[in-house]
C-alpha positions as CSV (number, residue, x, y, z in Angstrom):
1,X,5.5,17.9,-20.0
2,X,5.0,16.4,-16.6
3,X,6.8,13.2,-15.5
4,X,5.6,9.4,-14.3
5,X,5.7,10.9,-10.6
6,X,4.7,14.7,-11.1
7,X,1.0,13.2,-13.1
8,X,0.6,10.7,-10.3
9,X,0.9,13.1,-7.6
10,X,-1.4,15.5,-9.5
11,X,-3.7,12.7,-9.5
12,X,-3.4,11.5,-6.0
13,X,-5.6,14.8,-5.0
14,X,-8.3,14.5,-7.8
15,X,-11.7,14.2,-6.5
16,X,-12.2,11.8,-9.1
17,X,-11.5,8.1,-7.6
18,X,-10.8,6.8,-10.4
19,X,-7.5,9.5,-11.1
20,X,-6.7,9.0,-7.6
21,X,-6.9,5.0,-8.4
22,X,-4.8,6.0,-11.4
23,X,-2.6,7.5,-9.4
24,X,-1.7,5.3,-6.5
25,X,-0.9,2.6,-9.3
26,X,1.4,5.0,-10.5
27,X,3.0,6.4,-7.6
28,X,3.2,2.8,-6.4
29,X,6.6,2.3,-8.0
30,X,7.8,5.7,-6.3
31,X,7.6,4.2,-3.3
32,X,11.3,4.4,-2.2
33,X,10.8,8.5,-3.3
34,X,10.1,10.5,-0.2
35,X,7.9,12.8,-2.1
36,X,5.4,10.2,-2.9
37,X,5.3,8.7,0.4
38,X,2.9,11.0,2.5
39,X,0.6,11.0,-0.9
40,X,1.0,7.6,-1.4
41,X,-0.4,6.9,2.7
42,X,-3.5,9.3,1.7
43,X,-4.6,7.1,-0.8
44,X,-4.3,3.8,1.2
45,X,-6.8,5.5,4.2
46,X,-8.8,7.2,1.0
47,X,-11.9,8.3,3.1
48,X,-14.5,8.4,-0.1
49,X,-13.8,5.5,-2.6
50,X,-12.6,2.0,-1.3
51,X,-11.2,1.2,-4.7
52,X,-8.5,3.6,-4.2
53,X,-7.7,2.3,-0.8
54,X,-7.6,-1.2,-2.1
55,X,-6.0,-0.8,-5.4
56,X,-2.9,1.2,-3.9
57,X,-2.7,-1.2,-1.4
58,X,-2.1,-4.0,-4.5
59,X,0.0,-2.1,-6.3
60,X,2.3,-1.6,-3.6
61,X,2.3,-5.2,-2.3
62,X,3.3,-6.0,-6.0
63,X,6.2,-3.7,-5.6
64,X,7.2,-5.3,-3.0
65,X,10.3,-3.1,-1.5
66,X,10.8,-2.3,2.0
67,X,9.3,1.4,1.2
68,X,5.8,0.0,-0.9
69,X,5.2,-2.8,2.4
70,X,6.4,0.1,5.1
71,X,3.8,2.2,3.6
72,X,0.9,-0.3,3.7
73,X,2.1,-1.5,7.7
74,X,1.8,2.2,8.7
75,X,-1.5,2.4,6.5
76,X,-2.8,-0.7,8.9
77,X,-1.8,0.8,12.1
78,X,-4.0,4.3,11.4
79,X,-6.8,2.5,9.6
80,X,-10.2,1.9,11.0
81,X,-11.6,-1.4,10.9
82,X,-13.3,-0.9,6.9
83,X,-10.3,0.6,5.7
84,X,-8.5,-2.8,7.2
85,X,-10.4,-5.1,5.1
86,X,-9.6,-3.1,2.0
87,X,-6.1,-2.8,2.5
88,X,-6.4,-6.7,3.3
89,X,-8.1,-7.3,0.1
90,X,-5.4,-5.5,-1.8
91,X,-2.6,-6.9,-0.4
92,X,-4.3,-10.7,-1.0
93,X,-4.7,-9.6,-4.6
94,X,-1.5,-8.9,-5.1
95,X,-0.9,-12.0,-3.1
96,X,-2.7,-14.5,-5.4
97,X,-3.0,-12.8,-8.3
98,X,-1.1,-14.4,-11.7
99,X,1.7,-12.7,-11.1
100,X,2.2,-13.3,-7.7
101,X,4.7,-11.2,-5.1
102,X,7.9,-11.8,-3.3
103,X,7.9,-12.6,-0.2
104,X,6.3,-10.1,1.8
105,X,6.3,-11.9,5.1
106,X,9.4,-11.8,4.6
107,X,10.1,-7.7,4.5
108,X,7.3,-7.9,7.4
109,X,10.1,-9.3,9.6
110,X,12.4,-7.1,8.5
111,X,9.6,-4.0,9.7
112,X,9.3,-5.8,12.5
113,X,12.0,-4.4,13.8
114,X,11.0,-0.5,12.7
115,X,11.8,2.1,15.1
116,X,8.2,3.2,14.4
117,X,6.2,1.1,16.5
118,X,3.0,1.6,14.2
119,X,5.0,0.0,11.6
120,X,5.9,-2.9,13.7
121,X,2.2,-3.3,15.0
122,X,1.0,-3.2,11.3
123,X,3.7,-4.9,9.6
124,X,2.7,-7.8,12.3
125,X,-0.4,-7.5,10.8
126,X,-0.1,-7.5,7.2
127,X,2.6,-11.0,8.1
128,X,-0.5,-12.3,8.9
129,X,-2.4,-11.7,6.1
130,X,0.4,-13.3,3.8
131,X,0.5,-16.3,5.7
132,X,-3.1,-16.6,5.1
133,X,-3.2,-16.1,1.7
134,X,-0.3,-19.1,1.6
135,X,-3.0,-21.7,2.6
């Protein structure tokens, strides 16, 4: 029998979006697991369904660790402008959804100072977005 994170990573290479939306829900809370991570960053720049890219990008802002929000800043920094407004969209779902999210502003400031500059340009980003979603 597979485990939580063996299914999910199956999943993440599906060519069926809605496994692969399965899936980046799931790996979601493997975020801190280096295994997941590279996976994980496929399916935030998904190039064929943008329900993957913006329902991993929730997910993870509702995880809300260092690793989930590291993800989605380097996710910013390689995405073109479309995927932006997806990963946006997830992030401000997770943001005022019913269950809310801690602080991610707040982990942004702490990736603001990333050795990865891409992190620190997109975790400069996705502070920005939080603010927004505060007003």
């Amino acid at each position: 029998m597979m485990s939580g994170l063996e299914a999910a990573l199956t999943g993440a290479s599906s060519p069926s979006w809605s496994e692969r939306v399965r899936a980046g829900r799931g790996l979601a809370a493997f975020a801190d697991d280096p295994e997941a991570a590279e996976p994980l960053l496929g399916l935030l720049l998904d190039v064929e369904d943008t329900a993957v890219t913006r329902q991993t990008a929730e997910a993870l802002a509702r995880v809300g660790t260092m690793a989930a929000l590291r993800l989605i800043a380097r996710a910013v920094a390689e995405a073109d402008d479309h995927q932006a407004d997806w990963l946006q969209t997830g992030v401000h779902d997770a943001l005022v959804g019913p269950h809310g999210v801690l602080d991610v502003a707040t982990v942004c400031g702490q990736l603001a100072r990333d050795p990865d500059e891409a992190v620190r340009r997109g975790a400069a980003e996705v502070s920005v977005w939080a603010d927004g979603a505060r007003c």
